[in-house]
C-alpha positions as a Markdown table, in Angstrom:
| # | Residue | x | y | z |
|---|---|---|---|---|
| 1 | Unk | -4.3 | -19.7 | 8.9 |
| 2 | Unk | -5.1 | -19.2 | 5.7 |
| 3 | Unk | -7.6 | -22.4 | 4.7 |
| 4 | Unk | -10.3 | -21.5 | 6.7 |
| 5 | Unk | -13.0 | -21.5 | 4.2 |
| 6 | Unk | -11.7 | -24.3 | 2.8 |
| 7 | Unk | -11.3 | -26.6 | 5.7 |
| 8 | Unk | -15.4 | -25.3 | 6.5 |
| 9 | Unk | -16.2 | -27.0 | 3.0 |
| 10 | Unk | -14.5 | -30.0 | 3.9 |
| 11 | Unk | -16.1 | -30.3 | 7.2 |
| 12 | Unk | -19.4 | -30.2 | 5.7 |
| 13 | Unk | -18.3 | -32.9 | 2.7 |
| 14 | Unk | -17.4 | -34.8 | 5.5 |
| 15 | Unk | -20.9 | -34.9 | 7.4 |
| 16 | Unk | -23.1 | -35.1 | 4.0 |
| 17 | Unk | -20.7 | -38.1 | 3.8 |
| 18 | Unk | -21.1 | -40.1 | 6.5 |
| 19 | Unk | -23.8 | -42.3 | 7.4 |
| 20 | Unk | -25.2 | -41.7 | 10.3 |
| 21 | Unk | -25.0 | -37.7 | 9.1 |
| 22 | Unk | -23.4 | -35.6 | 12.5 |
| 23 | Unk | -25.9 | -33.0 | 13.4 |
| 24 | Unk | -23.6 | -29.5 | 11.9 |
| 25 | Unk | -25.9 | -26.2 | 11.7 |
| 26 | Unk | -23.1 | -24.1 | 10.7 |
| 27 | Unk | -19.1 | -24.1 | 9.8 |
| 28 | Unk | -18.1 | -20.6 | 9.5 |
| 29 | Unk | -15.0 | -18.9 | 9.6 |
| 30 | Unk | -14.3 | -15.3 | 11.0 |
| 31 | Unk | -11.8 | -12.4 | 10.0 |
| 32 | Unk | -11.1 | -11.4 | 13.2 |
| 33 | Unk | -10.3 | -15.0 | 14.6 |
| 34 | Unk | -7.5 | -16.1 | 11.5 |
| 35 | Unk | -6.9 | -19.8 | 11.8 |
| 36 | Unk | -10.1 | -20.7 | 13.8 |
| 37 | Unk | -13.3 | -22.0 | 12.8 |
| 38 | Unk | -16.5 | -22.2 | 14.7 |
| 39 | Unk | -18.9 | -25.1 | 14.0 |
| 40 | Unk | -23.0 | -25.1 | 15.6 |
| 41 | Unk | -23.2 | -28.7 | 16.4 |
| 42 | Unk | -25.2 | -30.6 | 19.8 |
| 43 | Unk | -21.9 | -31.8 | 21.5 |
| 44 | Unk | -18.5 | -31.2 | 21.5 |
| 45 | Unk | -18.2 | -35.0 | 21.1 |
| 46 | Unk | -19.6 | -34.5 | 17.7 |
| 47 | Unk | -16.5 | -32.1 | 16.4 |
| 48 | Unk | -14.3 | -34.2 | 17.2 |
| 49 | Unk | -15.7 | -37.4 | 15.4 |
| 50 | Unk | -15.5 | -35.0 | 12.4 |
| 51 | Unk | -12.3 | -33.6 | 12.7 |
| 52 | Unk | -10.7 | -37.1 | 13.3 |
| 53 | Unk | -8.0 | -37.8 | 10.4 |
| 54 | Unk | -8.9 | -34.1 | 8.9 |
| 55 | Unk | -5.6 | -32.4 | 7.7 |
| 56 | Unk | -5.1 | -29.2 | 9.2 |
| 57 | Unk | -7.4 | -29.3 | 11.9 |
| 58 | Unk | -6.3 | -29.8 | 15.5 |
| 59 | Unk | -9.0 | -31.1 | 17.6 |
| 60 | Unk | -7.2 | -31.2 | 20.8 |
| 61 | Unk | -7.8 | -27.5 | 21.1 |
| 62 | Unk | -12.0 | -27.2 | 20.8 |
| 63 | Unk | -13.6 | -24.5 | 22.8 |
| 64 | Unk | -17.1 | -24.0 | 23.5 |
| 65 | Unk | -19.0 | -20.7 | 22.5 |
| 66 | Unk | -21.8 | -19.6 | 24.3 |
| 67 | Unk | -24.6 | -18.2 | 22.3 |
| 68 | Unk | -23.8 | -14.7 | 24.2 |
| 69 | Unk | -20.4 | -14.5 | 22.7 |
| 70 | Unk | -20.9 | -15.8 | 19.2 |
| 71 | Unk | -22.2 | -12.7 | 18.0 |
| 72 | Unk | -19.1 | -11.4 | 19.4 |
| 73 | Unk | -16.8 | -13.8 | 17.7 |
| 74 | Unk | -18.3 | -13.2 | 14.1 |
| 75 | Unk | -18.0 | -9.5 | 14.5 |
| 76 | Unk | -15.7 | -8.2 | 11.6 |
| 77 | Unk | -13.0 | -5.7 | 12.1 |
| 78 | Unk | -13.3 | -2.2 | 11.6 |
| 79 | Unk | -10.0 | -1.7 | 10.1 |
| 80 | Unk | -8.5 | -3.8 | 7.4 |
| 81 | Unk | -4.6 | -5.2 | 8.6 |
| 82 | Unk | -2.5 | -5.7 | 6.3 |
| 83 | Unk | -0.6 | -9.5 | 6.8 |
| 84 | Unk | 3.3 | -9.8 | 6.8 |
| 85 | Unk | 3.9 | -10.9 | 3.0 |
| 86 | Unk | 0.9 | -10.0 | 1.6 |
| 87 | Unk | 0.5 | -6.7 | -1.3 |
| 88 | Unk | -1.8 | -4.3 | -1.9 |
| 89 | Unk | -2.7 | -2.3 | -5.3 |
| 90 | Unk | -2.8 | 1.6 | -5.4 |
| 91 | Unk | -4.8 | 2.8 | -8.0 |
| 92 | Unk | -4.2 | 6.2 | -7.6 |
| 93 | Unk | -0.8 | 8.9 | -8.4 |
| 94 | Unk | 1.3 | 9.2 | -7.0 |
| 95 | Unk | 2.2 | 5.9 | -5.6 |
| 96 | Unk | 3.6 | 6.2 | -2.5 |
């Protein structure tokens, strides 16, 4: 978790790269889902040709999303959660 967006980039590098150019529509990351990303492609066979020999990606563990829960996937949280390790500015008195 934590390299979503990143690894997202890197999948689309990847198919802009290759020669016979994998059908992608979308790599997208969601806040609610931390460590997954979703990818719009024809065929599941396709994701995993393009997550072969990626770091950071398991491709054993690809799930299919019908088009009825997507929207539900991407929905963002109402309320923010604050991660174990991670800070948060007050910019406000007092600080409690």
């Amino acid at each position: 978790p934590g390299h979503e967006e990143e690894i997202a980039c890197r999948i689309f590098n990847k198919t802009m790269q290759a020669p016979d150019h994998f059908e992608i529509h979308s790599a997208t990351r969601s806040a609610s889902r931390p460590g997954w990303i979703s990818v719009e492609v024809a065929s599941l066979a396709a994701v995993q040709c393009i997550c072969a020999d990626m770091l950071n990606i398991f491709a054993h563990e690809i799930y299919f999303i019908s088009a009825d829960d997507a929207q539900a996937w991407h929905r963002e949280p109402l309320v923010y959660r604050q991660r174990a390790q991670s800070w948060i500015r007050s910019c406000q008195h007092p600080y409690k």
